[in-house]
KOLVOMI-648641 format. One record per residue (C-alpha): x, y, z. Coordinates in Angstrom, 1 decimal. Example, Ala and Ser with C-alpha at 12.3 -4.5 7.8 and 13.67 -1.06 7.14 Angstrom:
<nodes>
u = 12.3; v = -4.5; w = 7.8 .
u = 13.7; v = -1.1; w = 7.1 .
</nodes>
This chain:
<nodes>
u = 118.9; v = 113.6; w = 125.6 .
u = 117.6; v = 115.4; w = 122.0 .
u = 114.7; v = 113.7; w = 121.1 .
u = 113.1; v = 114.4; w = 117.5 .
u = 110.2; v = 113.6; w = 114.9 .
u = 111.3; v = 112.2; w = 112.2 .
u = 108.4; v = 112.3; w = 109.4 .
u = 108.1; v = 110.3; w = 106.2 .
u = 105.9; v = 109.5; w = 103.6 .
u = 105.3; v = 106.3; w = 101.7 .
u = 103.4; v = 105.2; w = 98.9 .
u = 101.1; v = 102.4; w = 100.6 .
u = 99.7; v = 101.8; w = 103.9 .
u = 101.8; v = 98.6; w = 104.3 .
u = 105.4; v = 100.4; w = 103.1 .
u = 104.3; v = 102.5; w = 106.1 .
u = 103.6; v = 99.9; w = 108.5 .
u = 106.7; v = 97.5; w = 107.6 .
u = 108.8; v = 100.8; w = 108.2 .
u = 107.1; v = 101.5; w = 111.5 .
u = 107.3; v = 97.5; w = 112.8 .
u = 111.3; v = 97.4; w = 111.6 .
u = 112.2; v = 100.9; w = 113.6 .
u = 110.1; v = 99.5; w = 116.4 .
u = 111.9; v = 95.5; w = 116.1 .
u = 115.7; v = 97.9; w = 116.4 .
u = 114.3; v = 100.0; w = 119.4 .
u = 115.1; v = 103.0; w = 117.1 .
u = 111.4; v = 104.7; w = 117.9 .
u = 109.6; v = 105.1; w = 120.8 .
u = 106.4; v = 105.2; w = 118.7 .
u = 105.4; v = 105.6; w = 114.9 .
u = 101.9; v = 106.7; w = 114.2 .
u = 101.0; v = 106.3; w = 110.7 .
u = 98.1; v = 108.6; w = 109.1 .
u = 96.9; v = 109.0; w = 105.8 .
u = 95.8; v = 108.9; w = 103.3 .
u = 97.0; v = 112.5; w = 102.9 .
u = 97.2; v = 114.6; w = 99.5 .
u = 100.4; v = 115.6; w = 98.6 .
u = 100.8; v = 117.9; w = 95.7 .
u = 104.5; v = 119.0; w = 95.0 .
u = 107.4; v = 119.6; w = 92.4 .
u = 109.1; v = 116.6; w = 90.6 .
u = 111.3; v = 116.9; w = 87.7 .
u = 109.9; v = 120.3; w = 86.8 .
u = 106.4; v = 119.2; w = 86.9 .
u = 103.7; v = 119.5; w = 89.6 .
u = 102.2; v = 116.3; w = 90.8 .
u = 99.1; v = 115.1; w = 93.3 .
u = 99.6; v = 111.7; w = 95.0 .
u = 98.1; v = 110.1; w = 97.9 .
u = 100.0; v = 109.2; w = 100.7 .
u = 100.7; v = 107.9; w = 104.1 .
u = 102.2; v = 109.9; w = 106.8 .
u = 104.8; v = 108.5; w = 109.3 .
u = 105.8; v = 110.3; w = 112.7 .
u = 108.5; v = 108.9; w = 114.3 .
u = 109.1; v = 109.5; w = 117.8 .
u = 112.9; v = 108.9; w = 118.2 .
u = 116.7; v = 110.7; w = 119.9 .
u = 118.5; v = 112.6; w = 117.7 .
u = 121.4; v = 110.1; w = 117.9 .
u = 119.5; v = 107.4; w = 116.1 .
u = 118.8; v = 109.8; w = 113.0 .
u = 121.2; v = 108.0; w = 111.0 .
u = 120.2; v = 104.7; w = 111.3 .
u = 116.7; v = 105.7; w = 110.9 .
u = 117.5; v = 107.3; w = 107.5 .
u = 119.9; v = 104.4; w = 106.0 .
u = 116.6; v = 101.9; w = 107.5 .
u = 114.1; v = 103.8; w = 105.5 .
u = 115.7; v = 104.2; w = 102.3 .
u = 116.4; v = 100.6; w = 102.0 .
u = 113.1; v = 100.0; w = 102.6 .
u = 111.1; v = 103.0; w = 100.8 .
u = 109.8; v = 102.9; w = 96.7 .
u = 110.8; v = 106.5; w = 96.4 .
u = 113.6; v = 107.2; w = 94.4 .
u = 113.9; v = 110.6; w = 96.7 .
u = 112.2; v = 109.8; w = 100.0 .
u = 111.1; v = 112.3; w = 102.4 .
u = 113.1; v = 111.9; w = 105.8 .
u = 113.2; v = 115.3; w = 107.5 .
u = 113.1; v = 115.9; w = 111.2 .
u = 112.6; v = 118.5; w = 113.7 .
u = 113.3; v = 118.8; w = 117.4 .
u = 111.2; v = 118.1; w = 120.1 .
u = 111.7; v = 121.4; w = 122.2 .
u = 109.0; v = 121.0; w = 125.0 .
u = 106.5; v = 117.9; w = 126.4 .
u = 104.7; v = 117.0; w = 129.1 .
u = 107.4; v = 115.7; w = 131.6 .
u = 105.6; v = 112.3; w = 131.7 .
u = 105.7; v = 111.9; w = 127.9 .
u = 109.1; v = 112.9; w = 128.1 .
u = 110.1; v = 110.3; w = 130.8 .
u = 108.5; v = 107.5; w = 129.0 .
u = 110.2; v = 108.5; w = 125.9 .
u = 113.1; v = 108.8; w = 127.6 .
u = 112.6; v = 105.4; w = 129.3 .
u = 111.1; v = 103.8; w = 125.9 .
u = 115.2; v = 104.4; w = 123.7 .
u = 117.2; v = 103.8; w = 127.2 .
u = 117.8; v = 100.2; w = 126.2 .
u = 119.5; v = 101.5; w = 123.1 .
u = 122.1; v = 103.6; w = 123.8 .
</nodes>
């Protein structure tokens, strides 16, 4: 099995939190951990901007990316949400295993 991060940010604390809780009511992630605030400064529309916001990893397999990204838009403020995600190469074999053990009810 792939599993992946998927990361996220949102605008509020509690757009965060109700996008954790729904991806945790579908068994889509094994775990969300929210942090922030954070400082984000970036590009939008040809002009730099600062804004605070909330971080979410989502500990997930790679199959469920899809449904992760259509569950997160419908539920985001952004007009152009982050939703990017990278591998998880290497763990400890017990995180792994209750990772592993955590999506089985899924597929």
């Amino acid at each position: 099995m792939e599993f992946i991060q998927v990361m996220t940010t949102t605008e509020t604390k509690e757009q965060a939190e109700a996008i954790a809780r729904h991806l945790m009511e579908q068994k889509l992630a094994a775990c969300v951990q929210i942090t922030g605030p954070i400082e984000s400064i970036y590009c939008w529309k040809d002009k730099v901007e600062n804004a605070r916001e909330w971080l979410c990893l989502i500990k997930t397999r790679d199959v469920f990316f899809d449904q992760i990204e259509s569950a997160i838009k419908k539920r985001h403020s952004y007009e152009t949400p982050e939703i990017i995600a990278v591998p998880i190469t290497r763990g400890s074999r017990e995180y792994l295993k209750w990772l592993d053990e955590s999506l089985e009810k899924k597929i």
